[in-house]
C-alpha positions in Angstrom: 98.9 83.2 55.2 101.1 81.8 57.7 100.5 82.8 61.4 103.9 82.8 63.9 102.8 83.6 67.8 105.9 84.2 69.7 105.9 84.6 73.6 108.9 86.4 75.7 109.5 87.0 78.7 111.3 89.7 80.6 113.5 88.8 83.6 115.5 90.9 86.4 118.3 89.7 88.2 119.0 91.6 91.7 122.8 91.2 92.6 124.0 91.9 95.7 127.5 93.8 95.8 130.0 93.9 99.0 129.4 92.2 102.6 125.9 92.8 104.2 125.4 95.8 105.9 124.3 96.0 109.3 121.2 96.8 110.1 118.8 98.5 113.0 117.5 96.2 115.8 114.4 97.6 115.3 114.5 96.3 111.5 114.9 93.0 112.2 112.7 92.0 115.0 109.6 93.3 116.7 108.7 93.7 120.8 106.1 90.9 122.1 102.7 92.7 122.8 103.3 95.7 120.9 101.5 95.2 118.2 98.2 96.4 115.6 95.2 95.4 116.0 92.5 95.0 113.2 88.9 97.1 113.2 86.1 96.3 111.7 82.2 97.7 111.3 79.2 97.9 109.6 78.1 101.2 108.3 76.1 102.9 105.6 77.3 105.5 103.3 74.8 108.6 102.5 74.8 111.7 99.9 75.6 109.3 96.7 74.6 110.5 93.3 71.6 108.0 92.4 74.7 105.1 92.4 74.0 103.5 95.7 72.4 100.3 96.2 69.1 98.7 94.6 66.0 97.4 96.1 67.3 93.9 95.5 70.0 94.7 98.1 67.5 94.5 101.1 69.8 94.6 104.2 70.6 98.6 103.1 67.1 99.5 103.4 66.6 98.0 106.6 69.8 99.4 107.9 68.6 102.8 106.7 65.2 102.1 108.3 66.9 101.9 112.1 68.8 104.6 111.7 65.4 106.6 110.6 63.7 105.0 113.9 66.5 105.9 116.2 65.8 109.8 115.2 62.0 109.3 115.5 61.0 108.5 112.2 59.1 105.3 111.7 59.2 103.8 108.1 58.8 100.4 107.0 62.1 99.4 104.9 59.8 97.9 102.1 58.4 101.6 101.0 61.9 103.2 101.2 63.0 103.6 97.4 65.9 105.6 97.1 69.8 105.2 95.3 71.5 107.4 97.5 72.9 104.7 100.2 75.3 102.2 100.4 75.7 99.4 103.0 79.5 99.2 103.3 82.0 97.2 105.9 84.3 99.4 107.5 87.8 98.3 108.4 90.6 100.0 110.4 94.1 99.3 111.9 94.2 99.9 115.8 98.3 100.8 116.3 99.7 99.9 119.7 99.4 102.1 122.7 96.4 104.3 120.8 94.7 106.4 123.0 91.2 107.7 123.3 91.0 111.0 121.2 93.5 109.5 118.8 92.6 109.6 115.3 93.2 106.5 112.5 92.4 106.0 108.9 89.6 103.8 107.8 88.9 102.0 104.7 85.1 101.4 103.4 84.0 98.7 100.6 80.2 98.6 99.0 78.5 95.1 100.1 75.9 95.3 98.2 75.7 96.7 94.4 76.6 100.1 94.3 78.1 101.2 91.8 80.0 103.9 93.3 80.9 105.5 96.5 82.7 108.9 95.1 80.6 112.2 97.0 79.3 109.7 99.8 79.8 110.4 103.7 79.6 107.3 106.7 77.3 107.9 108.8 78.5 107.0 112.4 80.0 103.8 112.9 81.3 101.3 115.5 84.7 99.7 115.1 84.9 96.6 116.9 88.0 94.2 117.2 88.4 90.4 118.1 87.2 90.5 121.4 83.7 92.7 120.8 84.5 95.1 122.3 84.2 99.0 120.3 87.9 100.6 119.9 86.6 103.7 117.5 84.0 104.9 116.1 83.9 106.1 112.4 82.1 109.1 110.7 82.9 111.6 107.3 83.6 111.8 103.7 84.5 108.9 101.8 87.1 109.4 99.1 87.6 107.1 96.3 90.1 108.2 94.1 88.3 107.2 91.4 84.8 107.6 89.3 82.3 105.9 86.9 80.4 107.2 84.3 77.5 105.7 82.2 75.3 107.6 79.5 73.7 106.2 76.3 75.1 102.6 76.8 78.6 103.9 77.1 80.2 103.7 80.3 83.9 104.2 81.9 85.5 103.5 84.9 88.7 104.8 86.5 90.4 103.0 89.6 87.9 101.1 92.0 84.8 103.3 92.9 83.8 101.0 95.4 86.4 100.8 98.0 86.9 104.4 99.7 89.5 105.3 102.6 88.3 108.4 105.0 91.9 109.3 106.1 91.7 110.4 110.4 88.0 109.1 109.7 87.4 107.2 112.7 88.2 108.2 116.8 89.6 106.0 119.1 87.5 105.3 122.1 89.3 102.7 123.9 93.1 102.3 124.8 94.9 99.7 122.3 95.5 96.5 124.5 99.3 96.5 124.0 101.5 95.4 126.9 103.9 97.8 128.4 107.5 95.4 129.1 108.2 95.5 132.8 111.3 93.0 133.7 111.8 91.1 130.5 111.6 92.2 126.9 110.9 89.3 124.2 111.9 90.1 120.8 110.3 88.3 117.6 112.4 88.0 114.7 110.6 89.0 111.6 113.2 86.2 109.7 113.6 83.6 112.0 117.4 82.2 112.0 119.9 80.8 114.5 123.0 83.0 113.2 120.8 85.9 113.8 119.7 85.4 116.6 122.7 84.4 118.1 124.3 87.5 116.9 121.1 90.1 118.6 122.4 88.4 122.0 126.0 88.8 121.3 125.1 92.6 120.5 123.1 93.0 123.4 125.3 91.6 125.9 128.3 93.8 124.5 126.5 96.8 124.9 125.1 96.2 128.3 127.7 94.6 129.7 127.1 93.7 133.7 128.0 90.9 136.2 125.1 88.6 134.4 124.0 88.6 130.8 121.3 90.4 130.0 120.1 88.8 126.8 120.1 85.3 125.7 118.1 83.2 122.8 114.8 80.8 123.4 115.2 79.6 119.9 115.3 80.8 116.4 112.9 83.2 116.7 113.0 84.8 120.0 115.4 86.4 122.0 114.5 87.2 126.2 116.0 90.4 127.2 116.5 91.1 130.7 115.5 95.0 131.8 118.4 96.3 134.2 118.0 97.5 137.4 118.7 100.9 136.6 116.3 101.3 133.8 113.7 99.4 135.9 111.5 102.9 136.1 112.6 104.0 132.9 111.7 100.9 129.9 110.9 102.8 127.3 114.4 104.5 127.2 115.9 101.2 127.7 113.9 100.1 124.5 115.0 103.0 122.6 118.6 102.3 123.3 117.9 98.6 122.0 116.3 99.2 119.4 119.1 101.4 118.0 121.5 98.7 118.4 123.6 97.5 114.8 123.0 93.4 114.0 124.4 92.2 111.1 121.6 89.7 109.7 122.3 86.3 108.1 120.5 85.7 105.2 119.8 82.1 104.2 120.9 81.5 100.3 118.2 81.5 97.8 116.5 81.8 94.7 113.1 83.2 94.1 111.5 82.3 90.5 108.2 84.1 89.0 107.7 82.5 85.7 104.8 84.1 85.1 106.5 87.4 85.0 110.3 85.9 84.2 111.5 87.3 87.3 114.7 85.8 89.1 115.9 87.3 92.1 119.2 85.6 93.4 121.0 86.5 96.9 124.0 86.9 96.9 125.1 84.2 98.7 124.4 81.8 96.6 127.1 79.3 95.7 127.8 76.7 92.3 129.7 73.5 92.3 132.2 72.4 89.6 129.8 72.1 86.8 129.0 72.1 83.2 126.3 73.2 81.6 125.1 72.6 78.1 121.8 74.3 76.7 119.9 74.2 73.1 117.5 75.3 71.9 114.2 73.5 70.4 111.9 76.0 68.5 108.8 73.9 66.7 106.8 76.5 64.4 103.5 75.9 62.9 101.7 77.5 59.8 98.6 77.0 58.2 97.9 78.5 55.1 94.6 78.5 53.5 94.4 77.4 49.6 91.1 77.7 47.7 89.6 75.0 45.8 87.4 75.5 42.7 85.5 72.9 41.4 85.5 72.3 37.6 83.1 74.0 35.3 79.5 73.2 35.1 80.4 70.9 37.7 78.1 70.0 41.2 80.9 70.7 43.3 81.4 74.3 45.5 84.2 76.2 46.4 86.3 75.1 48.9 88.8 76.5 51.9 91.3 73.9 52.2 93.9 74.5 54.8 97.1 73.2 54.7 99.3 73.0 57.8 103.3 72.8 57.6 105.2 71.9 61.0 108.9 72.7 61.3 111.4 72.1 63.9 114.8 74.1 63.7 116.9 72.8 67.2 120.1 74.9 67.3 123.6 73.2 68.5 124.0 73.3 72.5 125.7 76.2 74.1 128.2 75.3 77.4 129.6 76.8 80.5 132.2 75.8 82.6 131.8 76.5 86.5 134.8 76.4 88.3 134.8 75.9 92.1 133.3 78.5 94.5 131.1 80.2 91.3 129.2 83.1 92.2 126.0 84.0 91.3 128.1 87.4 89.6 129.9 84.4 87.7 126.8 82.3 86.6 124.6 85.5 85.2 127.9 86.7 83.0 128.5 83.3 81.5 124.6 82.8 80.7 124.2 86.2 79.7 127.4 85.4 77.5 125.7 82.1 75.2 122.4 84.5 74.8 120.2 82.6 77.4 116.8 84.1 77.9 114.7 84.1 80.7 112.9 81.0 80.5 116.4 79.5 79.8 117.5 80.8 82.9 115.2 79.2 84.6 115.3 76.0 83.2 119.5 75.8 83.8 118.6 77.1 87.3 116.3 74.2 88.5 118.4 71.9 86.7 121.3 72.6 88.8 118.9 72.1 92.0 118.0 68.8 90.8 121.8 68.5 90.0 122.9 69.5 93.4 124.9 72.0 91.9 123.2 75.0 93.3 124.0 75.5 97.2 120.5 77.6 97.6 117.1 77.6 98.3 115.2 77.4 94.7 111.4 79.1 95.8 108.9 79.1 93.1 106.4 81.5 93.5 
């Protein structure tokens, strides 16, 4: 019995209709020195239902063991037997100009081999960041959004029982370091690009307009803004009026390729040269089918499985496109879409119109 394996692939093409809209200033770059910072602790979760870790995860007993010594009771970590903790590493995001008092979500992941954090609670915890230096401190429930289940050798899982987020589960104890502008702002580009840039100067300049410029580029992806005197005492409603400023952004001209998934995602932008493109199609397809052989009677010999492979190759006659001059991408996906071109044959015409120089984008592979 012959065997066929076929393999597709889906794909999506994202067009882009009408002129660019502008967009927020706040969208497209971000304020030097305001900015996250990330937490990160060591902790224990208690209260878990005979799922924590084992004995053969020692650094949980001993971290049990100083927490016992600190409240007066003195047990060595090599008698304590129990299933009910977990040693876990606590991370957090810090946002900029948190206060003390201010509360931020945490996110807790079993180190050792628990099998599940679901019903557990943190027991206090210190948040440190780069420097050392404790920013919050973390206590509560853990909640997994998930659960595992084992009896009789059957078992099931749902989600990831052993990463757990305790949302307003830690409290900040030291101000975020974020720097508060004073005379200059610098703004960092998320996208970095002249014509942008350029244009976030022009924008700024028009709306402040003065005896000097205000704004003016460093390079690509940074733009100084001078404060004006009469928002000298008043920044932050100079950086809100900013912020709400429209920039038209430039986007470069490219095309993004998952073959993995078949996913092609082309701006816009992008431009094809005079060309002409011919594609076939190769299709080789192998069967094996599996014939008995019987040995004659009263013979020595024993049945036999003897398979028997047939290889065909079926190529079909090449389809063609003609690209006139200033092609969109509109253009292109019609007239492939038009000769039956599948994904992977999308792809394939695609990088071969890079390597032709046809295609006036950026081809990224990811």
């Amino acid at each position: 019995m012959g065997k066929r394996i076929c393999i597709s692939v889906c794909v999506a093409i994202s067009l882009a209709a009408g002129e660019a809209a502008a967009a927020r200033l706040k969208d497209l770059v971000t304020i030097e020195g305001v900015r996250e910072n990330q937490l990160i602790g060591y902790g224990v979760v208690v209260g878990l239902a005979g799922t924590g870790d084992t004995q053969q995860t020692t650094f949980s007993n001993q971290s049990l063991t100083n927490i016992l010594e600190r409240m007066g009771v003195a047990v060595s970590p090599t008698a304590i037997r129990v299933k009910n903790t977990a040693a876990v590493m606590v991370t957090a995001t810090l946002p900029a100009f948190a206060q003390p008092g201010m509360k931020i979500d945490i996110t807790a992941g079993a180190i050792g081999d628990a099998l599940n954090l679901q019903g557990g609670i943190l027991v206090l915890t210190s948040l440190r960041g780069a420097d050392g230096q404790v920013y919050a401190v973390a206590q509560g429930p853990v909640v997994t959004g998930g659960f595992a289940a084992s009896r009789g050798g059957a078992s099931q899982t749902v989600n990831h029982p052993t990463v757990g987020r305790g949302p307003n589960g830690a409290i900040v104890e030291r101000p975020a370091p974020s720097i508060e502008p004073k005379s200059v702002v610098h703004l960092q580009l998320r996208q970095y690009d002249y014509t942008t840039s350029a244009r976030i100067v022009e924008a700024i300049n028009k709306n402040f307009a003065g005896p000097t410029a205000l704004a003016h580029t460093e390079n690509a992806g940074l733009v100084s803004v001078a404060i004006p005197a009469e928002f000298a005492a008043r920044s932050t409603e100079f950086l809100a009026e900013l912020e709400n400023l429209s920039v038209e952004a430039d986007r470069p001209a490219r095309v993004v390729i998952n073959e993995r998934t078949g996913t092609i995602v082309l701006g816009k932008d992008v431009r094809i040269a005079p060309v002409a493109i011919l594609h076939g199609k190769l299709s080789v397809e192998i069967q094996t089918n599996l014939a008995v052989s019987q040995p004659e009677p009263f013979s020595q010999g024993t049945t036999q499985v003897v398979p028997q492979n047939t290889v065909g190759a079926k190529e079909e006659k090449a389809r063609n496109v003609v690209l006139k001059q200033g092609a969109t991408v509109e253009e292109l996906v019609r007239a492939l879409a038009a000769i039956g071109s599948t994904p992977r044959d999308v792809i394939a015409i695609l990088q071969a119109l890079r390597a032709a120089g046809a295609l006036e984008a950026e081809v990224e592979v990811i």
